[in-house]
VOGU-3710 file (C-alpha; in Angstrom, 3 decimals, decimal comma):
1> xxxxxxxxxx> 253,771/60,279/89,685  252,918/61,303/93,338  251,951/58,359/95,642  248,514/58,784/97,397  248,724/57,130/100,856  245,286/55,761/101,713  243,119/57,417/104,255  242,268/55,674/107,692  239,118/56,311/109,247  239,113/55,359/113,475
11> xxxxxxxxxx> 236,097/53,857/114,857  237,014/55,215/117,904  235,695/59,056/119,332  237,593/60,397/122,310  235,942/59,324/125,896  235,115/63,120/125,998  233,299/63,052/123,093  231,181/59,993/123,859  230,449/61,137/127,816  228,981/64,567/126,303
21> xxxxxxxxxx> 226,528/62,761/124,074  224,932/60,150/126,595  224,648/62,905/129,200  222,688/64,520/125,933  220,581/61,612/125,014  219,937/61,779/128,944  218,963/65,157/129,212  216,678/64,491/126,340  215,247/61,691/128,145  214,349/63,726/130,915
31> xxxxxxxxxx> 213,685/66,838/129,738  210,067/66,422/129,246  209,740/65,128/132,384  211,776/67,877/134,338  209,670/70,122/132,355  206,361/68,089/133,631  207,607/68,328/136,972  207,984/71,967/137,004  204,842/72,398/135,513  203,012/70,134/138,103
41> xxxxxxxxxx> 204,889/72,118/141,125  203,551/75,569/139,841  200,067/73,907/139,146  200,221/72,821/143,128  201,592/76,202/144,278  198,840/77,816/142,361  196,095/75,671/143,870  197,658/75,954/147,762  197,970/79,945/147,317  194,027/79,380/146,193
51> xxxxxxxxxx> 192,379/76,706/148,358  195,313/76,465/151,616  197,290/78,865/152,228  195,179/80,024/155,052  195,013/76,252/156,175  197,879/76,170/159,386  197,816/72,427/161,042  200,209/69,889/161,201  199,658/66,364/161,970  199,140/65,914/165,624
61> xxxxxxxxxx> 196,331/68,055/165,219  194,409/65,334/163,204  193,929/62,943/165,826  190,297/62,569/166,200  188,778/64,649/168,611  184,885/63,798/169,120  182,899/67,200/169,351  181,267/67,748/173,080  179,021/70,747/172,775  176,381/71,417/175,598
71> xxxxxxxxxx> 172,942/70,586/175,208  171,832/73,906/175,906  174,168/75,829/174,615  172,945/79,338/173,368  173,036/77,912/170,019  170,049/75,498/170,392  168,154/77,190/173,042  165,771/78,903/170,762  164,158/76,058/168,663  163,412/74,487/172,258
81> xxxxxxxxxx> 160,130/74,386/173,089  157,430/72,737/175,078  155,263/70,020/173,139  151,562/69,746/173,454  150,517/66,526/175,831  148,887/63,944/173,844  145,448/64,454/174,035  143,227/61,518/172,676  139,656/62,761/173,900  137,198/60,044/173,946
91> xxxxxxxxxx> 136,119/59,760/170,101  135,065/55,894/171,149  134,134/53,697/174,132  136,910/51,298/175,099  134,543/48,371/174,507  136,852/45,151/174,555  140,561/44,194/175,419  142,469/41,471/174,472  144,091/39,793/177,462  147,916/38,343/177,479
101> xxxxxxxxxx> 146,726/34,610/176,793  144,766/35,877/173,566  141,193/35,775/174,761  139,115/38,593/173,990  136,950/40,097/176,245  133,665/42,846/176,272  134,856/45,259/178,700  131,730/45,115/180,854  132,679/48,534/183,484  132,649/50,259/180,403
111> xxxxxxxxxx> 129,375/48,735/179,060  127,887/49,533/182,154  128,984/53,251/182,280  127,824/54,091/178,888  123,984/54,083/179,874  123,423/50,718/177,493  122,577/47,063/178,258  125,504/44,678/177,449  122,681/43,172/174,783  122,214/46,365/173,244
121> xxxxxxxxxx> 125,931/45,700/171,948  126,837/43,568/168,981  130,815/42,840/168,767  132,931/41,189/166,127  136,138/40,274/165,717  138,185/39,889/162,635  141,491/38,064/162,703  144,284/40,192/160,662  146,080/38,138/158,608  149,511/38,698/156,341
131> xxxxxxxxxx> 148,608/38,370/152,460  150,700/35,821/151,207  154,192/36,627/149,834  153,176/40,609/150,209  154,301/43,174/152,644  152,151/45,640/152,278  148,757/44,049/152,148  146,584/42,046/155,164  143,708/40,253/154,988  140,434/40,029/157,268
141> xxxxxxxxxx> 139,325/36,648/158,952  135,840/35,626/158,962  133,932/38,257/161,419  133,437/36,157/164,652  130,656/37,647/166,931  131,558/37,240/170,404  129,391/38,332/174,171  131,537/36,046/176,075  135,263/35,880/176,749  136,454/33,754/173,440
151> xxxxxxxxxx> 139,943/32,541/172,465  141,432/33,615/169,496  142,078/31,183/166,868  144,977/31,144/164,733  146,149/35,181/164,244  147,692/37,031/167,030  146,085/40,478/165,759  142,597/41,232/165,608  140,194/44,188/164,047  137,051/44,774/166,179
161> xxxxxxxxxx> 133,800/46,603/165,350  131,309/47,076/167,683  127,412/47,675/166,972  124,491/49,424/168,854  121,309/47,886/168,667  122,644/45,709/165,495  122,650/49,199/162,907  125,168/52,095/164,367  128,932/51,373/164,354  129,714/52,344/167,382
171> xxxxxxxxxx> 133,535/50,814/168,092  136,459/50,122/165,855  140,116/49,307/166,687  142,596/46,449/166,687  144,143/44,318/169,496  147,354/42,687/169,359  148,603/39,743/171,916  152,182/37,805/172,436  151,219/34,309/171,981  153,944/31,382/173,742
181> xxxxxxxxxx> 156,673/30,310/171,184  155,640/27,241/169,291  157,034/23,898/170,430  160,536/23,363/168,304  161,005/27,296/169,152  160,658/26,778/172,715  162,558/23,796/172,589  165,674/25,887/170,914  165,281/29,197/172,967  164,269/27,795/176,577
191> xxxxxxxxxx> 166,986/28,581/179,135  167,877/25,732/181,032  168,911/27,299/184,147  170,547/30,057/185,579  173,961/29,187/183,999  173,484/30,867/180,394  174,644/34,237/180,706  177,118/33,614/177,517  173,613/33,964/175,627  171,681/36,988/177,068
201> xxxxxxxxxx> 168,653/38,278/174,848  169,737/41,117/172,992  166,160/44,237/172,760  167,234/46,853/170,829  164,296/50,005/170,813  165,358/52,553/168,291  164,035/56,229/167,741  164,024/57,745/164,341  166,181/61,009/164,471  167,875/61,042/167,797
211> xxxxxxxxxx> 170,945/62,632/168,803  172,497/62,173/172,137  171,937/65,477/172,787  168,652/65,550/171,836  168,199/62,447/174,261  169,655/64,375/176,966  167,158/67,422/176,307  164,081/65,421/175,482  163,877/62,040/176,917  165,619/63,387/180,802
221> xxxxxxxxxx> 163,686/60,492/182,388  164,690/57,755/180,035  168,134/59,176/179,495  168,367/58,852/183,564  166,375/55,462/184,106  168,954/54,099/181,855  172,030/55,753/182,855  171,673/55,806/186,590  169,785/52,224/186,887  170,560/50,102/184,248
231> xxxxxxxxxx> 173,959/51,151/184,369  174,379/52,169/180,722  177,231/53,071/178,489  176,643/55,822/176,452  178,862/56,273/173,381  179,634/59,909/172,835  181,744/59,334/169,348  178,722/57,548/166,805  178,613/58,976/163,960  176,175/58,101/160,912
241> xxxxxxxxxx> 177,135/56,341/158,049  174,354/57,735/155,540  171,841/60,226/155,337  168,897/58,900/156,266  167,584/55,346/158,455  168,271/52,488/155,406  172,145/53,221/154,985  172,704/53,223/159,298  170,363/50,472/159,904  172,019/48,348/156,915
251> xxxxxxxxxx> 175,279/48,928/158,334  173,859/47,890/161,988  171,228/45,027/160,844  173,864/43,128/157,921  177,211/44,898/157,885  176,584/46,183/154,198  177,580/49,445/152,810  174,703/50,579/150,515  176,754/53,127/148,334  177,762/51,543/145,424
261> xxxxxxxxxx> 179,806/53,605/143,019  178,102/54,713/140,038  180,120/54,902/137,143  177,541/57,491/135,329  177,611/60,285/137,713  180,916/59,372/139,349  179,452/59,310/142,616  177,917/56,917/145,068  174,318/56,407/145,501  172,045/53,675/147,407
271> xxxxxxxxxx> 171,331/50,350/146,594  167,805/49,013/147,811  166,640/45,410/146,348  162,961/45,334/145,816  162,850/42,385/148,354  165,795/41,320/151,482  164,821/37,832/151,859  167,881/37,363/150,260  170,057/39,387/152,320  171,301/37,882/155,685
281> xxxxxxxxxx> 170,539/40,015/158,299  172,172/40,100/162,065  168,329/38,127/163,531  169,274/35,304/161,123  172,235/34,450/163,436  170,843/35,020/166,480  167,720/32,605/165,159  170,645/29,782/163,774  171,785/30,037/167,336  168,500/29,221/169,161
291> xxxxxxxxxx> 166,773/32,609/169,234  163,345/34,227/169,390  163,624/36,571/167,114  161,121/39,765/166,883  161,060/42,771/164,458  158,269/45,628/165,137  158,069/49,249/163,688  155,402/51,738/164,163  154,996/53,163/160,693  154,126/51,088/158,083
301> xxxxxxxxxx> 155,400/53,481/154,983  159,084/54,741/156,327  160,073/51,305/157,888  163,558/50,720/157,184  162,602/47,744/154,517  159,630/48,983/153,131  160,228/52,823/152,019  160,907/52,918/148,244  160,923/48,488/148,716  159,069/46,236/149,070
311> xxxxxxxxxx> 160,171/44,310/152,360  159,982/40,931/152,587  158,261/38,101/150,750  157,866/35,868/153,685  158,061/37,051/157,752  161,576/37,950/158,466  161,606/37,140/161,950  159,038/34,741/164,315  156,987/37,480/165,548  156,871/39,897/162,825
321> xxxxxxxxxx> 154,211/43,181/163,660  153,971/44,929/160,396  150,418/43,268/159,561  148,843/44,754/162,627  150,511/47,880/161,880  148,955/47,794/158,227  145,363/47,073/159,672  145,312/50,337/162,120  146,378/52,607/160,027  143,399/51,435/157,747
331> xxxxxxxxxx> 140,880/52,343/160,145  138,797/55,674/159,489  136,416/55,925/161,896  136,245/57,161/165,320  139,449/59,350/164,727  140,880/61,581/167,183  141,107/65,077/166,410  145,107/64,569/167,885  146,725/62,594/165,245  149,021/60,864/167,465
341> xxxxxxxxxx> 146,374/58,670/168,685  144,058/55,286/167,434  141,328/56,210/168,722  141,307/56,884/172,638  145,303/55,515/172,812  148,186/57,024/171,617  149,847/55,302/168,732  153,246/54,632/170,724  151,730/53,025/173,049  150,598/50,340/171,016
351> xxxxxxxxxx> 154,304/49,485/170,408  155,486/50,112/173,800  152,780/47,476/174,828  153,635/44,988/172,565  157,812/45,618/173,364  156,149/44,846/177,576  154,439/41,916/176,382  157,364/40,335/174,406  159,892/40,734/177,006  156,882/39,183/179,564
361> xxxxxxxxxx> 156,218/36,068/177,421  160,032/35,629/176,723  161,531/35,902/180,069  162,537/32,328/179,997  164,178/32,467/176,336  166,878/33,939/174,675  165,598/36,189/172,132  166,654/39,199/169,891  164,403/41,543/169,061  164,148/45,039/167,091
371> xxxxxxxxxx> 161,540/47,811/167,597  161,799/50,985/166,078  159,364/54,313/166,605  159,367/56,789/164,395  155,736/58,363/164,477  157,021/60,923/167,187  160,639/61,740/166,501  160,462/62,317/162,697  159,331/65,702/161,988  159,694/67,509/165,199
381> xxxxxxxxxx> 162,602/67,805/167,276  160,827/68,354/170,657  157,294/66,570/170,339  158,725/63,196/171,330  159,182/64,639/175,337  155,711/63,429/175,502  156,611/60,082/175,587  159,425/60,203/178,155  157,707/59,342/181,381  156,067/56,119/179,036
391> xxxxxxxxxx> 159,575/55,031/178,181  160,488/54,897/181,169  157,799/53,302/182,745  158,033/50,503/179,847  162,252/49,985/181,014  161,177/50,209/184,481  158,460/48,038/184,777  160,598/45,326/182,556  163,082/45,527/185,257  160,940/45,330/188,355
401> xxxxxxxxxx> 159,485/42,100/186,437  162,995/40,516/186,178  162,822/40,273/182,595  166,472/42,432/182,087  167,825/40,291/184,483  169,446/38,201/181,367  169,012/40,920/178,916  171,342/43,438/176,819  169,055/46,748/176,438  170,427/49,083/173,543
411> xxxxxxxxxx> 168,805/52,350/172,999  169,649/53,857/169,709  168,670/56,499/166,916  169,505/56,077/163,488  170,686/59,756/163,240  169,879/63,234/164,691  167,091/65,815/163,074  167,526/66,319/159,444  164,926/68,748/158,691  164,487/71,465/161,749
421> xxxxxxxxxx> 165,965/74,884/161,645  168,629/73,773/164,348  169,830/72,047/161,790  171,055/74,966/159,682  173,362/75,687/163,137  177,103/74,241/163,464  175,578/72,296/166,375  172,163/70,855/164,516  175,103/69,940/161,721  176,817/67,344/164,261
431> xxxxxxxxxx> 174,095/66,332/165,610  172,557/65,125/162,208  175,790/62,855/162,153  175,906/61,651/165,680  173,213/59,543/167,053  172,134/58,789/170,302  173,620/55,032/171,127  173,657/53,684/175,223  174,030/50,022/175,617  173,355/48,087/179,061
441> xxxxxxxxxx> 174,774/44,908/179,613  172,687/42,435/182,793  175,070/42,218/186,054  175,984/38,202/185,632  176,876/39,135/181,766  179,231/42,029/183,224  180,391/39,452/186,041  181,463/36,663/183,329  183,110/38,869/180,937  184,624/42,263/182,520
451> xxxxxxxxxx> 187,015/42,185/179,661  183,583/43,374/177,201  182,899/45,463/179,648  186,493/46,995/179,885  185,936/46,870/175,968  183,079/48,952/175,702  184,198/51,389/178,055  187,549/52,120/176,974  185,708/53,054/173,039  182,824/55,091/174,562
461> xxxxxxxxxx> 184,480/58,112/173,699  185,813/56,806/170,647  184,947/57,481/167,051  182,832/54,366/166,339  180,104/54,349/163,896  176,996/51,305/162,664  179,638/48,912/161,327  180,940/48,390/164,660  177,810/47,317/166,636  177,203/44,996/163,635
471> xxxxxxxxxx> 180,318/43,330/164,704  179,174/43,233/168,268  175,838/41,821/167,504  177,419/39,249/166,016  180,072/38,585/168,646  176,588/37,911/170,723  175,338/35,686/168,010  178,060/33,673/167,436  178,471/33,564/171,591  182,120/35,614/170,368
481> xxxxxxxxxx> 182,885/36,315/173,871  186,753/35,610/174,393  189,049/38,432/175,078  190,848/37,584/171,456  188,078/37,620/168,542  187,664/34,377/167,047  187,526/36,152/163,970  189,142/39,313/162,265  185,208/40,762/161,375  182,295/39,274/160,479
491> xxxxxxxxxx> 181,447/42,248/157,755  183,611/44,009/155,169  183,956/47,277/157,650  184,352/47,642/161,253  185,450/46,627/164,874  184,015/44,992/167,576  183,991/47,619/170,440  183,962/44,907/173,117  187,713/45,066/172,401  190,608/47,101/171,693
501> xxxxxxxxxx> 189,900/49,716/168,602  192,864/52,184/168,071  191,971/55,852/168,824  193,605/57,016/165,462  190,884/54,800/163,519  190,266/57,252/160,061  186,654/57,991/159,501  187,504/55,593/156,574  188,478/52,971/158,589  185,487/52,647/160,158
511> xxxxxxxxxx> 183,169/53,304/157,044  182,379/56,680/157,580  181,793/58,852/153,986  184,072/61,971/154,216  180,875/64,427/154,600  180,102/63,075/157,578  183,002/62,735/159,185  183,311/64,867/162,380  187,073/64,863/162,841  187,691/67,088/159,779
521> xxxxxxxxxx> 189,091/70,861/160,821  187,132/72,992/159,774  187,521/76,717/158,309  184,682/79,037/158,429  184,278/80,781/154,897  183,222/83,895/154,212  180,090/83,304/151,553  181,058/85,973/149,090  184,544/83,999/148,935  184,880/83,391/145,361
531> xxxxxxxxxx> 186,161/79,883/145,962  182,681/79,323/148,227  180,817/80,512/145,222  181,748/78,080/142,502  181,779/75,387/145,113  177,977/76,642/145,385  177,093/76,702/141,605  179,041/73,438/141,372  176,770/71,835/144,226  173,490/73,483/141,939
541> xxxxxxxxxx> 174,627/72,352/138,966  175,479/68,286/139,965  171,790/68,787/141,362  170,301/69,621/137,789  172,358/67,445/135,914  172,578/64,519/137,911  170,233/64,172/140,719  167,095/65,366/138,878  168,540/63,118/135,462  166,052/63,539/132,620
551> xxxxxxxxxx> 162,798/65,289/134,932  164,024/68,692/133,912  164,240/67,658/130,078  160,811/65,891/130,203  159,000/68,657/131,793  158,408/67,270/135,581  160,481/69,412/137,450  162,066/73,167/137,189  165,873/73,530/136,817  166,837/75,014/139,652
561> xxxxxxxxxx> 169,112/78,173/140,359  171,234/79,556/143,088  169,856/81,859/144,891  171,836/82,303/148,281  174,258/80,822/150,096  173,770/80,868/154,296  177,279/78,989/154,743  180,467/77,545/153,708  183,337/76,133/155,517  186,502/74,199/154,338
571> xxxxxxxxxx> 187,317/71,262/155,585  190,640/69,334/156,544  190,765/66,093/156,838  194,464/64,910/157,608  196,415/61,781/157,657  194,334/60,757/161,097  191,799/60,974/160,199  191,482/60,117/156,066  193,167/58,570/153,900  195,316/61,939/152,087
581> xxxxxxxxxx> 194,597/62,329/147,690  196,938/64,635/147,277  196,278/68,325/146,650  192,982/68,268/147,689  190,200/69,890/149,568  186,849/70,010/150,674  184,053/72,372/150,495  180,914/72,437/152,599  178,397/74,831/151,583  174,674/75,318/152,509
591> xxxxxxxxxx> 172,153/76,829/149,645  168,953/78,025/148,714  167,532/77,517/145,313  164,813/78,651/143,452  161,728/77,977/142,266  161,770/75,861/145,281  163,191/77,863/148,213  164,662/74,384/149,394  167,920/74,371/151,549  170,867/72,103/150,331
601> xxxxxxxxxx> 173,977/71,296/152,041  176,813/69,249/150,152  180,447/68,684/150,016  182,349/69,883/146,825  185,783/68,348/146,357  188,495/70,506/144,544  191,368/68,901/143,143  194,549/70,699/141,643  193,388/69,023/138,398  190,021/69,477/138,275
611> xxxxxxxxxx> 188,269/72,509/136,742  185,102/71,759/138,420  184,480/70,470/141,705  183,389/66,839/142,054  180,394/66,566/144,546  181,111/64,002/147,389  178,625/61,916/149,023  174,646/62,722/149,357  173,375/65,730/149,123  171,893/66,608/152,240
621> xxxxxxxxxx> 167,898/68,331/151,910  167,652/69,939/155,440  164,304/71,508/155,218  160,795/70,219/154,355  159,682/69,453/150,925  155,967/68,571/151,392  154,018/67,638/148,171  156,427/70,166/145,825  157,740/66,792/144,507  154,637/64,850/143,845
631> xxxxxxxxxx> 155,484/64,326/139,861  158,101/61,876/140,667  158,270/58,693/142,390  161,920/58,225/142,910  162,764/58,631/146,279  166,239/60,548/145,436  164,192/62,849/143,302  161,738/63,282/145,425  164,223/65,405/147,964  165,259/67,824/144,880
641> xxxxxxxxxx> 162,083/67,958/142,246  160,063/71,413/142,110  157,518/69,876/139,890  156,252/72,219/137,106  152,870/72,256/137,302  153,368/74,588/140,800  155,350/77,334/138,121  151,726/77,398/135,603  149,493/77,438/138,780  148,015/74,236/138,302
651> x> 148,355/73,229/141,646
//
């Protein structure tokens, strides 16, 4: 019998064996993502060889460099023109005034010039009233007839209508007056002496649509009055922070960036409450801190709280003008065939009065105040040169009163033109995003604190945009007047520029949106690029699908199609100047579209992993739209809607 020996099975492999299958599990491991990898670097290389490859910068070339064309330049020179002088005529007599201690008075020279007795004239007056908890509605006092000079009684506006012979209206207009703080107010806001220059009034006098440059073309008086007398600062490196007045004058007035991210369209869009009695605004400091304060705006429907709101519920500030404002533009008689005028005055006058009177009656308090004109800088680029010699004559006789002697004067607009043809132009592009901003600080203020002066001067040229003079209002407020901050910010964005703010600040950084960010390099584009065109039928497509929502589906307002584009660029905005996504870049293009013939410009964002570009920011309307959008009450809409009934000839 043969003997089987047993068989022994190790449980040990050689070390060459076990070495060769981890470094097989690991190459298993890794293999998907080595093939990932590979797939995401030809996916990139693809996408450069598309979008970049004709990109050359490198990163020095990204520092910030604020654009400095001339205001003449060849460019602009054509859509310069000369405006018509306002010409009010004489539609009515000036029959009464209202003097600066509120007493109303016949104006008797005038009386006796018009060929009538003083008896053969029968005047009332009408105190104008706000309607309770409403912003848009005033109220008439009981008519009070008057022959002698009589005090007003508890308004500070009133509506007069003359008679002749007791039957013809002959006279209509309204009066407005500055009447002496009330007695806790002037207790709070009296200066005691000449030792309060820590607190200087702050009078800020906006104008809708402003450039710099424009400023510098228009306004040569003004611009001169304020550069050459008062000393001013102008800041050549603003730039906006929305498209139109709410988002800049948010960002100036409270710090608050409107554009909220919406999850729907995957884009941001504005936030507007119905009321902002709720929302603490830069006059509600300056009031905690024993201010006057004073808010006045010339046209009643595109103020910055009231278009597509509804204001406030109760007066925002002490002297608040919007009542008055409400009452003229209800008048309808005795209208001047010039539509810039009440009457026999032109409208801006009425504000640059009441701006005279204010700084008059508060010479002696510390106040902050806010006045805004848009009536002759919104539609036209050149039509508010009328009003330069009256600006400066308003500064100037302010200062020969003594009434800047304690003062801070900022001159500002909100943004430059938005709807002329210069702003289809490179130039009319920039100056959309950079507004005219020139602050003047009173000698004993510059004196006290040469290191805000030193401040301001060394960001001048900087890129600074509304988030940053919210932080300097509030420096004022909060008497925040140390060479170190007592506080990082005071908002969620921005720097004080009466200090140090780095020069490689990113547009982002200081809460500007990338498409209007004027440090980007640009590339000009060829518009039959085929890159340019699906950025353009991206940009028509968001419009139909997302700006116009459910209109088009209901019937209100025509899809609308591509049917040019004037002009694309790329743009580059590097490590200086934005925040880098990765493979990324921008498209700006400019189209027409039909029915409508309206002019769009918006920036398209390409990805390497997106099929379709993702629109980024507003979409900029740069041309008129009249009533072609009177279907829909949205005020987004309203810039994009062709409504239907012009297609079937109804209208």
């Amino acid at each position: 019998m043969s003997l089987k020996l047993p068989i022994i099975y190790s449980t040990r492999c050689s070390p060459k064996k076990v070495t060769c299958f981890i470094l097989l599990l690991m190459l298993m491991g890794y293999l998907p993502f080595i093939i990932y990898d590979m797939y995401v670097t030809s996916v990139e290389i693809k996408f450069y060889s598309i979008h970049m490859e004709d990109v050359t910068c490198n990163t020095n070339e990204f520092m910030c460099i604020i654009p400095d064309y001339d205001p003449y330049d060849p460019q602009v020179r054509q859509y310069l023109s000369t405006s018509h002088v306002i010409q009010c005529g004489q539609p009515q007599l000036y029959l009464t005034y209202l003097d600066s201690d509120g007493f109303i008075h016949l104006n008797k020279t005038t009386i006796r010039n018009s060929g009538h007795k003083e008896s053969d004239y029968e005047c009332h007056y009408s105190e104008i009233f706000r309607t309770n908890k409403s912003d848009d509605k005033f109220s008439l006092g009981i008519a009070q007839m008057f022959r002698e000079t009589e005090k007003i009684r508890s308004s500070t506006f009133v509506l007069v209508r003359c008679y002749l012979k007791k039957a013809e209206l002959v006279y209509e207009t309204g009066h407005a007056y500055v009447p002496p703080p009330s007695a806790e107010l002037n207790e709070v806001s009296r200066r005691q002496g000449y030792d309060d220059t820590d607190r200087p009034s702050v009078l800020i006098f906006g104008l809708d649509s402003m450039s710099r440059l424009n400023v510098i073309r228009q306004l040569p008086r003004t611009y001169h009055f304020l550069t050459n007398v008062l000393d001013a600062i102008v800041f050549t490196g603003v730039t906006k922070t929305g498209d139109n007045t709410f988002p800049n004058m948010m960002a100036l007035l409270s710090g608050i960036n409107v554009h909220k991210w919406n999850n729907k369209t995957s884009t941001f869009t504005v936030e507007r409450p119905a009321y902002f009695d709720d929302i603490p605004l830069v006059w509600d400091s300056f009031k905690d801190s024993g201010y006057v304060t004073m808010y006045n705006e010339d046209s009643p429907s595109l103020t910055i709280f009231n278009f597509c709101a509804s204001g406030f519920k109760d007066p925002p500030t002490d002297y608040y003008v919007r009542p008055f404002w409400l009452a003229m533009n209800s008048i309808n008689n005795f209208k001047s065939k010039d539509n810039r005028c009440y009457g026999s005055t032109p409208k801006h006058m009425y504000l640059l009065d009441y701006i005279e009177q204010f700084a008059a009656r508060m010479k002696y308090h510390r106040y902050f105040a806010f006045t805004f004109l848009t009536l002759l800088s919104h539609d036209d680029l050149n039509e508010v040169q009328v009003a330069d010699s009256d600006f400066e004559n308003m500064f100037l006789k302010m200062q020969q009163g003594g009434q800047l002697n304690n003062t801070i004067v900022i001159m500002l607009g909100d943004h430059g033109n938005r709807f002329t043809e210069l702003r289809k132009t490179d130039i009319g592009r920039i100056e959309d995003r950079m507004p005219f901003l020139a602050v003047s600080l009173p000698k004993q203020f510059k004196h006290r604190f040469p290191h805000l002066v030193a401040g301001l001067e060394e960001n001048r040229n900087n890129l600074l945009s509304w988030f940053d003079f919210y932080e300097m209002l509030m420096d004022l407020a909060h008497n925040n007047l140390g060479k170190k901050s007592l506080v990082n910010r005071y908002g969620t964005i921005g720097s004080s520029p009466f200090r140090w703010i780095s020069r490689n600040r990113t547009c982002q950084e200081a809460g500007i949106p990338d498409e209007y960010c004027i440090c980007a390099r640009e590339t000009q584009l060829n518009t039959d690029d085929e890159r340019v065109k699906n950025a353009a039928r991206d940009l028509v497509a968001f419009i139909n699908s997302d700006l116009l929502g459910g209109t088009v589906s209901q019937g209100l307002c025509s899809p609308l199609s591509l049917k040019r584009i004037l002009s694309a660029q790329m743009l580059t905005l590097g490590p200086q100047v934005a925040q880098p996504r990765g493979f990324r870049v921008l498209y700006r293009v400019m189209v027409q579209v039909m029915p409508s013939k309206a002019l769009f410009e918006g920036t398209v964002e390409v990805t390497a992993w997106s099929k379709q570009g993702r629109i980024v920011g507003d979409v900029n309307r740069i041309n008129r739209y009249g009533n072609q959008s009177h279907c829909v009450t949205d005020s987004i809409q309203q810039l994009y809607c062709f409504c239907t009934d012009f297609l079937n000839g109804i209208r």
